[in-house]
C-alpha positions as CSV (number, residue, x, y, z in Angstrom):
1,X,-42.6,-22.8,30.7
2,X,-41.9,-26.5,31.9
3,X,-44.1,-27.3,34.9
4,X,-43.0,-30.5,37.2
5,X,-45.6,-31.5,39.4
6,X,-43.9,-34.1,42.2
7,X,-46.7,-36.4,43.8
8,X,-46.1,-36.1,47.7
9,X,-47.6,-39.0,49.9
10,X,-48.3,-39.8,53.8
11,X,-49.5,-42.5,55.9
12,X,-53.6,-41.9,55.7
13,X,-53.5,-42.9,59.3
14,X,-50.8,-40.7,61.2
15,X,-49.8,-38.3,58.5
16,X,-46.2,-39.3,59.0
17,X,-44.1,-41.1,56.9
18,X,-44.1,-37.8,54.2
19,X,-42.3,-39.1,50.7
20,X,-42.3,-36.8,47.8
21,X,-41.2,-38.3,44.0
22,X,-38.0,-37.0,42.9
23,X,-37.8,-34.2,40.9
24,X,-35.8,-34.2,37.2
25,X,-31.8,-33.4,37.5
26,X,-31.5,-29.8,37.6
27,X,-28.3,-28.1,36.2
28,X,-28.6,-25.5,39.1
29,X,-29.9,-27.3,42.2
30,X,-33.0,-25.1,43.5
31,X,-32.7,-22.9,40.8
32,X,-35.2,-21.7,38.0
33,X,-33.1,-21.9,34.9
34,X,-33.4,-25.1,32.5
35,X,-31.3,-26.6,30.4
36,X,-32.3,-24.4,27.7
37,X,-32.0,-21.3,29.2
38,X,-28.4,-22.1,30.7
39,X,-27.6,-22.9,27.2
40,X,-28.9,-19.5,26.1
41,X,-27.0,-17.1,28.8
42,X,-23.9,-19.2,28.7
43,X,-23.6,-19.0,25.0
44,X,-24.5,-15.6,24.6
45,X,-21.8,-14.1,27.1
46,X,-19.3,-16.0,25.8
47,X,-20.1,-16.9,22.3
48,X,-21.8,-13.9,21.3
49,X,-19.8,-11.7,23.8
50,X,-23.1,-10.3,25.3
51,X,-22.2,-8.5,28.6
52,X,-25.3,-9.4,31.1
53,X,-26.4,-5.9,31.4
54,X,-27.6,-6.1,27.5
55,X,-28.7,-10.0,28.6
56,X,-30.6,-8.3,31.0
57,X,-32.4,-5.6,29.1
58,X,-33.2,-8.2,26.2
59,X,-35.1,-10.6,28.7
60,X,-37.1,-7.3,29.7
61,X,-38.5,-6.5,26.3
62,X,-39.6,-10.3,26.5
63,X,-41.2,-9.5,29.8
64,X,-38.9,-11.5,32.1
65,X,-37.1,-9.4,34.7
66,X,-33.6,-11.5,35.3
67,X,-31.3,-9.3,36.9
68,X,-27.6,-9.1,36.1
69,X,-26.3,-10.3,39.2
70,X,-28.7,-13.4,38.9
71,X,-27.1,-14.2,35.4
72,X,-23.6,-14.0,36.7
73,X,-24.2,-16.1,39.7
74,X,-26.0,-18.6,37.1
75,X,-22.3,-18.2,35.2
76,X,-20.7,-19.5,38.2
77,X,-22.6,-22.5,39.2
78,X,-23.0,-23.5,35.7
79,X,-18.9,-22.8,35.7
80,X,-18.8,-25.2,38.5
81,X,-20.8,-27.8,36.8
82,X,-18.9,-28.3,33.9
83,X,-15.3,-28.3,35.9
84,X,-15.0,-32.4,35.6
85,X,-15.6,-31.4,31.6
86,X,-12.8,-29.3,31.6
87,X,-10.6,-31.8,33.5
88,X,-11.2,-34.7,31.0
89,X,-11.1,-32.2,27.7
90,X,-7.4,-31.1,29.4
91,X,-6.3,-34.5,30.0
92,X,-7.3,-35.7,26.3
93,X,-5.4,-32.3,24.8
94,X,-2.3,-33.7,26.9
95,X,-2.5,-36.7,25.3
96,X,-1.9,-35.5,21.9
97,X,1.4,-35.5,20.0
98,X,1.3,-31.7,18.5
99,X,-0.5,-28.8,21.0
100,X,-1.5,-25.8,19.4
101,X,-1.1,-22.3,21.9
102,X,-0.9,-19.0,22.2
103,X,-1.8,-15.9,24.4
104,X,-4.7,-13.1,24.1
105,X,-4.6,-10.4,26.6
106,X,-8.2,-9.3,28.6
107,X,-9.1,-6.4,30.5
108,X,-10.0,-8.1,34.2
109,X,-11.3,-5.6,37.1
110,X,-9.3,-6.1,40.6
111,X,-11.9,-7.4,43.0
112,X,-13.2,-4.4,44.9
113,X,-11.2,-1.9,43.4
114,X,-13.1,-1.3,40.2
115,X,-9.6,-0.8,38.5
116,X,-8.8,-2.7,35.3
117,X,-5.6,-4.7,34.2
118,X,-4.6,-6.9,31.6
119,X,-4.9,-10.5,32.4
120,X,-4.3,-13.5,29.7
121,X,-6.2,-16.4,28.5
122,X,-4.4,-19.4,27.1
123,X,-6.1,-21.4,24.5
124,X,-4.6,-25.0,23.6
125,X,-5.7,-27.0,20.1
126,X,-5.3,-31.0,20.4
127,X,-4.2,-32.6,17.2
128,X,-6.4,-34.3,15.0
129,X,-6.8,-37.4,16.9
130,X,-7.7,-35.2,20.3
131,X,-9.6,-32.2,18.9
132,X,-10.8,-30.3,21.8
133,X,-10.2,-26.6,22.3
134,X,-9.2,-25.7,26.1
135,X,-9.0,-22.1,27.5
136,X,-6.8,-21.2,30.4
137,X,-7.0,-18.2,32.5
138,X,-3.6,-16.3,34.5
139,X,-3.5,-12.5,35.6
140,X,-0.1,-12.5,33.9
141,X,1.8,-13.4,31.1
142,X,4.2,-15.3,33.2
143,X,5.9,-18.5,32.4
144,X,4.0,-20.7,35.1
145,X,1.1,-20.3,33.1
146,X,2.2,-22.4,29.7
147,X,4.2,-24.5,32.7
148,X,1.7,-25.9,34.8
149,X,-1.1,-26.8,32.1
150,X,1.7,-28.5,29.8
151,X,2.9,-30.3,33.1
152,X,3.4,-34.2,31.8
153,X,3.1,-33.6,28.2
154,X,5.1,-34.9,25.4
155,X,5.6,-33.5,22.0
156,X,5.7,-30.7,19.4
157,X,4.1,-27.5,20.9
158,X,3.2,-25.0,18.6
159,X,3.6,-21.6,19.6
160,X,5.3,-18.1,19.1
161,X,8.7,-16.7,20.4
162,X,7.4,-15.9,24.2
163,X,10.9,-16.5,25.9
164,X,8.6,-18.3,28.8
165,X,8.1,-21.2,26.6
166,X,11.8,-21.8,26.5
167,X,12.1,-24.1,30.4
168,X,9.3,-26.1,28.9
169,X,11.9,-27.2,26.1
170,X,14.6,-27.3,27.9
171,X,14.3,-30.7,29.1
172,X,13.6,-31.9,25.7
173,X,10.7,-33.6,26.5
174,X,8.8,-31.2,24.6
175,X,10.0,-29.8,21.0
176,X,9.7,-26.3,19.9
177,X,7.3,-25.6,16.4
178,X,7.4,-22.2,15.1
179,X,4.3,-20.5,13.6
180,X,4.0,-19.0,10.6
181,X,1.4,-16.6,11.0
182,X,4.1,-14.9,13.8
183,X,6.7,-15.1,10.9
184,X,4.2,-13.5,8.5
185,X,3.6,-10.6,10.4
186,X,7.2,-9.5,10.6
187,X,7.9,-9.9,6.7
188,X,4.2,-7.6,6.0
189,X,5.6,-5.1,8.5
190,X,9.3,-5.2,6.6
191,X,7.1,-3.9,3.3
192,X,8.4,-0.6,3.5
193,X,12.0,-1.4,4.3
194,X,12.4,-4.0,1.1
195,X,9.6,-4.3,-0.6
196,X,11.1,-7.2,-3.3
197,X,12.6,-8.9,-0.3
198,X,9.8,-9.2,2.3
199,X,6.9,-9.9,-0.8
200,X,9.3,-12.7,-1.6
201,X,9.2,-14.6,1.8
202,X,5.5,-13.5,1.7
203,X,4.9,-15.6,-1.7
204,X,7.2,-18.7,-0.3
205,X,4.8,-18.7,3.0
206,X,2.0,-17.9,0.4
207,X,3.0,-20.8,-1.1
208,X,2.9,-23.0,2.3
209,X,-0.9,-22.3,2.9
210,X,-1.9,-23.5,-0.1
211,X,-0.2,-26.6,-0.5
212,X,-1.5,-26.9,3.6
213,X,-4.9,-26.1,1.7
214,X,-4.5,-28.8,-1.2
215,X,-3.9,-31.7,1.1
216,X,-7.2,-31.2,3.5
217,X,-9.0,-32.0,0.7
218,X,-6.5,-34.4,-0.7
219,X,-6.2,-36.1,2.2
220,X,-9.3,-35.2,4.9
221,X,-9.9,-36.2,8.5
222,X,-12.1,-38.9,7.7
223,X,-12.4,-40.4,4.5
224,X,-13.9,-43.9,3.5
225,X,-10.3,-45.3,4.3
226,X,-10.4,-44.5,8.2
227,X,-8.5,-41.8,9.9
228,X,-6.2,-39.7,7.9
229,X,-2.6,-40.8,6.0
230,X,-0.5,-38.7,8.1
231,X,2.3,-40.5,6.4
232,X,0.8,-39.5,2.9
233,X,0.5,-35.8,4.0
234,X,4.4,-35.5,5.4
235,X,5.6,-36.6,2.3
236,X,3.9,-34.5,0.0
237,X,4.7,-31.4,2.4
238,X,8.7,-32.6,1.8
């Protein structure tokens, strides 16, 4: 445990004039957590996927008594904290010329009612020059989601067939990039239908990830030469 002792002082005479030293920036003003331990609880819950209640019983064995409800309301000023994070990590994805997306559905519990339904988080990959992963968060799949996060961008967007993507290319600002791990899927599923045919296109996309594989270490990120030939690496994929 850190201990920060703040000198207070007063006028000898009168006893007024009361100034205490400031104290170290807290991440949670008034509260007991450090840095460390913020660290610890954030990364556990969402890293780890630790719900609080286990959080909670492991801090018992260790003989601190945190309660669940004090871990979640940690969550949410710590949440609050690192909002002007978020803001500049979005704005540098934006900036980039290919976005990476897609959808994962959640199980989120309607306030007060203690009943569960499917909600959606958004993740969106910056290209190489803007690598920064950021999440969003809808209660449905619909298309302002995608809409509003992408508002202002310009470039390839990377995603799968969700018919909601289609106003954001409509004005042609932003060009449509199909995934093949979506196309994938369909051709291992058509196994049984035409086994020759479907482990054909399997070998051609087969075939794709590991010439993709061959120029990261071909051509890397970095390299002693600067940044990497993007020129070098569309030519060898034609």
């Amino acid at each position: 445990m850190i201990q920060h002792d703040r000198v207070k002082y007063a006028c000898r005479a009168c006893g007024e004039n009361v100034v205490v030293a400031f104290k170290p920036p807290q991440p949670i003003e008034k509260g007991l957590p450090g840095p460390g331990l913020c660290a610890h609880v954030t990364l556990s819950k969402f890293g780890d996927h630790t719900p609080l209640y286990r959080l909670e019983d492991i801090f018992l064995r260790t003989g601190l008594e945190i309660r669940r409800s004090t871990l979640c309301g940690w969550l949410i000023k710590l949440a609050e904290l690192s909002r002007p994070l978020v803001i500049r990590m979005k704005y540098l994805v934006l900036q980039s010329r290919v976005i990476h997306t897609d959808d994962t559905s959640i199980k989120m519990l309607e306030p007060g009612a203690g009943i569960a339904r499917e909600a959606k988080f958004w993740p969106y990959l910056g290209d190489w020059l803007h690598p920064y992963a950021v999440y969003d968060f809808t209660i449905d799949r619909k298309r302002d989601g995608p809409l509003n996060f992408l508002e202002g961008f310009q470039g390839y967007l990377q995603a799968d067939l969700y018919l909601g993507y289609d106003c954001i290319y409509a004005g042609g600002r932003v060009r449509e990039v199909a995934c093949w791990i979506h196309a994938r899927r369909y051709w291992h599923q058509a196994i049984d239908n035409d086994e020759v045919l479907a482990n054909t296109a399997l070998s051609f996309i087969a075939r794709l990830s590991q010439i993709e594989g061959q120029l990261r270490e071909t051509y890397p990120r970095t390299s002693l030469q600067g940044q990497r030939d993007f020129e070098a690496v569309a030519a060898a994929r034609q």
